[in-house]
C-alpha positions in Angstrom: 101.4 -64.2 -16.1 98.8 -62.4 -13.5 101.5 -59.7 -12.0 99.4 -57.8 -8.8 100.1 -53.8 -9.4 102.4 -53.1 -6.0 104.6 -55.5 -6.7 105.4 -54.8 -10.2 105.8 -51.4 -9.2 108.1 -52.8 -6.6 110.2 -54.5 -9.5 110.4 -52.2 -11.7 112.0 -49.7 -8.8 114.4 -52.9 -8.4 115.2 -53.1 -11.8 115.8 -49.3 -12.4 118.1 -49.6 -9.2 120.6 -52.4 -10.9 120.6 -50.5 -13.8 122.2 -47.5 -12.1 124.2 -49.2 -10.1 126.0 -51.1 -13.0 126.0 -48.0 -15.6 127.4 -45.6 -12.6 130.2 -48.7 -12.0 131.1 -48.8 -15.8 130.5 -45.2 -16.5 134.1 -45.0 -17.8 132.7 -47.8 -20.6 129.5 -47.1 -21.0 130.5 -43.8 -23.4 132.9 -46.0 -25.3 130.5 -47.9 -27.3 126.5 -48.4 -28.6 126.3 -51.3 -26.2 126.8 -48.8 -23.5 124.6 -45.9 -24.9 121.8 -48.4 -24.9 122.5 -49.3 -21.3 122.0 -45.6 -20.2 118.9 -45.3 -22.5 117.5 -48.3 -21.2 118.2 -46.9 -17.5 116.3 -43.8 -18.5 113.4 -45.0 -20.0 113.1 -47.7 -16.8 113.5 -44.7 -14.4 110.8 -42.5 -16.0 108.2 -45.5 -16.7 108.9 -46.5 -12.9 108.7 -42.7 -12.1 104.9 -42.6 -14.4 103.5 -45.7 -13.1 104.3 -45.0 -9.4 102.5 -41.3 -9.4 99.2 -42.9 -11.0 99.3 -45.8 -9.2 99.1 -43.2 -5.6 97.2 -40.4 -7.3 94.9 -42.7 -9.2 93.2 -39.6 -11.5 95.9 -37.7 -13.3 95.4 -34.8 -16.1 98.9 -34.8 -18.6 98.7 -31.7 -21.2 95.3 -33.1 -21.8 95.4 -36.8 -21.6 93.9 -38.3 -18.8 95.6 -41.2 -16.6 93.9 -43.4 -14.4 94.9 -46.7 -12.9 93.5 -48.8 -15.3 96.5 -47.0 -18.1 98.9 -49.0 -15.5 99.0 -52.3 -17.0 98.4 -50.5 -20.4 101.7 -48.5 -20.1 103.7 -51.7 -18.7 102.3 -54.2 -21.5 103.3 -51.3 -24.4 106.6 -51.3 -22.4 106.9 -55.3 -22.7 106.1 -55.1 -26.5 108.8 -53.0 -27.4 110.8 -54.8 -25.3 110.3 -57.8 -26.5 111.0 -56.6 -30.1 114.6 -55.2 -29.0 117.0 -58.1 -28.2 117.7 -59.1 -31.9 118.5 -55.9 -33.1 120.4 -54.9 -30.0 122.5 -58.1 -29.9 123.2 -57.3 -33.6 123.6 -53.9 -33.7 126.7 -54.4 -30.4 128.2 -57.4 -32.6 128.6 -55.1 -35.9 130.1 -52.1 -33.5 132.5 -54.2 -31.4 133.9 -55.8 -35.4 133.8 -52.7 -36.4 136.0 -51.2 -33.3 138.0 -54.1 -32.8 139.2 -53.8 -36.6 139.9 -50.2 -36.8 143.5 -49.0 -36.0 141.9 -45.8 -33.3 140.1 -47.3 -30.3 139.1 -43.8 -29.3 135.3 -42.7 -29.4 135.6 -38.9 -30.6 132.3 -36.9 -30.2 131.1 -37.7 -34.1 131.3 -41.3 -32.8 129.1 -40.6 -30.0 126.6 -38.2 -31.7 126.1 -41.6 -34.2 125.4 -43.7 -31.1 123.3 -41.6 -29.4 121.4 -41.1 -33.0 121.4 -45.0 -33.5 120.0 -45.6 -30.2 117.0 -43.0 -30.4 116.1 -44.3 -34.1 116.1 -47.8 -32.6 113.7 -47.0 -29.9 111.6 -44.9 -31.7 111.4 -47.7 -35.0 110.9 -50.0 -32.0 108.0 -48.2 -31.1 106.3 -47.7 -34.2 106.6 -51.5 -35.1 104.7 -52.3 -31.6 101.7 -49.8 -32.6 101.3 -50.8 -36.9 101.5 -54.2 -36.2 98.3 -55.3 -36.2 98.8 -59.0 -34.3 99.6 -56.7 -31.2 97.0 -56.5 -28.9 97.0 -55.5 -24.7 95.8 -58.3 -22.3 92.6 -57.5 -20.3 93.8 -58.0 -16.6 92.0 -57.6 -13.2 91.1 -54.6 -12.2 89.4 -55.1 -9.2 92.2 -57.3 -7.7 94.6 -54.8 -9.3 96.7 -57.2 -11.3 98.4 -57.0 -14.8 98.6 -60.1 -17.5 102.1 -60.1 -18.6 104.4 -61.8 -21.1 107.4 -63.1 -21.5 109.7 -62.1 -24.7 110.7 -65.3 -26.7 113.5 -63.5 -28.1 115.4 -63.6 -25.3 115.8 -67.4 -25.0 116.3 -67.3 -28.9 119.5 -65.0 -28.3 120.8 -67.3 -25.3 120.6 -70.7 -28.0 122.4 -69.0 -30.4 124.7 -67.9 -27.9 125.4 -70.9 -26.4 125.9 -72.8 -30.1 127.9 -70.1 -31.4 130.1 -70.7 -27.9 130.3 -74.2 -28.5 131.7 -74.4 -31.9 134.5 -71.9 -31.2 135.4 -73.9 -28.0 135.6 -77.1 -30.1 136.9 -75.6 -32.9 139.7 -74.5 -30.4 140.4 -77.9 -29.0 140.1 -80.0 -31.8 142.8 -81.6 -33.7 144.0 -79.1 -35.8 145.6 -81.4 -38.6 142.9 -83.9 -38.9 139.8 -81.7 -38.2 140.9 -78.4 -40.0 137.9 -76.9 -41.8 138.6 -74.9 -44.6 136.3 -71.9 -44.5 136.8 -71.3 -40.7 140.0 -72.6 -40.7 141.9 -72.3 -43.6 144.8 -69.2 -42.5 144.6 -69.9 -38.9 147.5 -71.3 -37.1 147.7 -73.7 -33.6 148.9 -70.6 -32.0 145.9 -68.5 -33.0 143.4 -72.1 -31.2 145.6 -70.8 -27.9 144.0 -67.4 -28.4 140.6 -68.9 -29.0 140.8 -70.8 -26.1 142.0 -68.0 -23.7 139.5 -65.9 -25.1 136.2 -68.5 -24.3 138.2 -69.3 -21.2 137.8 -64.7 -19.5 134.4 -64.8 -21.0 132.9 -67.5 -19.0 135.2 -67.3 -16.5 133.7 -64.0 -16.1 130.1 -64.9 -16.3 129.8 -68.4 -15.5 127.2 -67.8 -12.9 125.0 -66.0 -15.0 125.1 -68.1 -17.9 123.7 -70.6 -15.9 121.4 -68.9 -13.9 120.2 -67.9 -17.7 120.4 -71.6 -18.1 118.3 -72.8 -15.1 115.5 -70.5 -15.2 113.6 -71.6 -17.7 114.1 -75.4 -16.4 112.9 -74.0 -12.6 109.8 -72.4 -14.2 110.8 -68.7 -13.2 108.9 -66.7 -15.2 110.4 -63.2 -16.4 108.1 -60.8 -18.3 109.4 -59.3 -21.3 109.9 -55.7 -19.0 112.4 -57.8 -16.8 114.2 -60.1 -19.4 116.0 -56.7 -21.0 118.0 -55.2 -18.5 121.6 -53.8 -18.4 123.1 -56.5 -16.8 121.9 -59.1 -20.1 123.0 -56.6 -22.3 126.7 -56.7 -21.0 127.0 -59.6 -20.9 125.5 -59.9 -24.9 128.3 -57.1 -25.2 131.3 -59.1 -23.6 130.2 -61.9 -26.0 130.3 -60.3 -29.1 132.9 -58.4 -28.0 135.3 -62.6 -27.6 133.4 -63.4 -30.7 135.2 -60.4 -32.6 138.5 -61.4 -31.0 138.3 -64.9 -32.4 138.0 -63.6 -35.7 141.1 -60.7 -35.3 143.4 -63.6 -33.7 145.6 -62.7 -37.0 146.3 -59.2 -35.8 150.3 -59.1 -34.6 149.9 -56.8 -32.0 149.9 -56.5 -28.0 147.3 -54.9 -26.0 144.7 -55.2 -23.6 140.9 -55.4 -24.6 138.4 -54.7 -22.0 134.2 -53.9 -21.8 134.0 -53.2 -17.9 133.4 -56.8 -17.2 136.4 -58.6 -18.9 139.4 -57.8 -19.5 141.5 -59.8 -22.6 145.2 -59.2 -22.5 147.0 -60.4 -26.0 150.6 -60.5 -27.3 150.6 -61.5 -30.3 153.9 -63.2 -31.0 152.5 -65.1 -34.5 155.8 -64.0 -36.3 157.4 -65.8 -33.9 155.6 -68.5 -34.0 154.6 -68.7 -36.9 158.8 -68.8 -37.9 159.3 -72.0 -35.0 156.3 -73.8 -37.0 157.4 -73.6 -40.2 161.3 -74.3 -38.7 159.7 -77.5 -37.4 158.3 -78.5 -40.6 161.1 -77.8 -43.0 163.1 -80.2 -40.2 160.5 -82.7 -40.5 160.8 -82.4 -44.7 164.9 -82.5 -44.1 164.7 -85.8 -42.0 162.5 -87.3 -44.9 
């Protein structure tokens, strides 16, 4: 997509905005977890690329510790930008999914300073292998845009819409895993030591998460289908990666629905609240079905 110069400058500024705002909202979050480390990394790295770009843009002929800037190095700098971009919403969404398991299993939910000298560590390596992918791969090439109308060629990330499908499959099955007929459609990999009581959980828990971000799942949903085009720059932006945190942080719920313990769970966004009763219930089931062996 042709992108004139003053208005992606204008975007980006936009962009680096939202990512303030919603890192300075859930500041108290955003130290908790990799997710959120990412989020203030991203926000950096926006801010100084806006920052860059801007200053050439009005000073057209800049001298950096010997490396000369001109406007032409403005579409340059933004299409390296969208190729590591592009490259990052896989790992990321993985990388989050493995640390909220990882939290979510573990008896301590406080993040000590060892904790966050690993996610600040994890996030620099990621960027900077990130990086290096972008410049050895040999397939990646910049796009030659116009330079006297002062317009970039940008692209958009198909990663992105990869993440959303698996998002919205991995969604479905738990929602009618959860209201399926637990007797007659029981399947015994997933389903083999959960109980009814535990679908409740499963349905609560799908239930907060798009509760919560209903309207942005399907403004994810639409876009493509109203033929707004996001360059890759755009498409990774704090805002997707909470809400790819708040889903992997349900999806690790739904597999810890055997923990018997009360608390409440939340990323910034939404907030789970659990009692696990499953002795309880657990007893009232199996009462129920010695009755129903007595009667026969």
């Amino acid at each position: 997509m042709d992108t004139s110069i003053p208005s992606l400058l204008l975007v980006l500024w936009l962009k680096s905005f939202l990512n303030w705002l919603v890192v300075v909202i859930q500041r108290h979050y955003m130290i908790r977890t990799f997710s959120g480390f990412f989020c203030i990394s991203l926000a950096l790295i926006d801010s100084l690329l806006s920052f860059a770009l801007t200053a050439i843009f009005y000073l057209e002929d800049i001298n950096f510790s010997g490396w000369h800037f001109t406007r032409y190095h403005i579409c340059l700098l933004t299409q390296i930008a969208c190729f590591i971009y592009a490259t990052l919403h896989w790992p990321v969404f993985l990388l989050v999914g493995l640390d909220n398991f990882w939290t979510l299993s573990s008896s301590s939910r406080n993040t000590g300073w060892t904790q966050k000298l690993t996610y600040i560590a994890g996030v620099c390596l990621l960027w900077i292998l990130a990086a290096l992918y972008v410049f050895w791969v040999p397939d990646v090439a910049p796009l030659l845009g116009d330079d006297e109308k002062h317009q970039c060629k940008l692209f958009s990330s198909p990663q992105s819409s990869q993440v959303l499908a698996a998002l919205l499959l991995t969604a479905t099955c738990v929602i009618i895993c959860s209201y399926a007929p637990f007797e007659k459609w029981r399947v015994q990999v997933f389903l083999h030591s959960i109980q009814p009581c535990c679908m409740i959980c499963l349905r609560r828990i799908m239930h907060m998460f798009l509760s919560t971000w209903a309207s942005f799942l399907i403004l994810m949903i639409i876009s493509p289908l109203l033929k707004i085009e996001m360059n890759a720059h755009l498409q990774l932006n704090v805002v997707w990666l909470s809400f790819l945190n708040s889903f992997s942080v349900a999806l690790a719920l739904c597999f810890a629905t055997n923990s018997k313990k009360s608390e409440t769970i939340t990323d910034g966004f939404c907030s789970w609240y659990f009692c696990f009763t499953y002795e309880a219930d657990e007893w009232n089931y199996g009462q129920a079905d010695r009755i129903q062996v007595q009667k026969h």
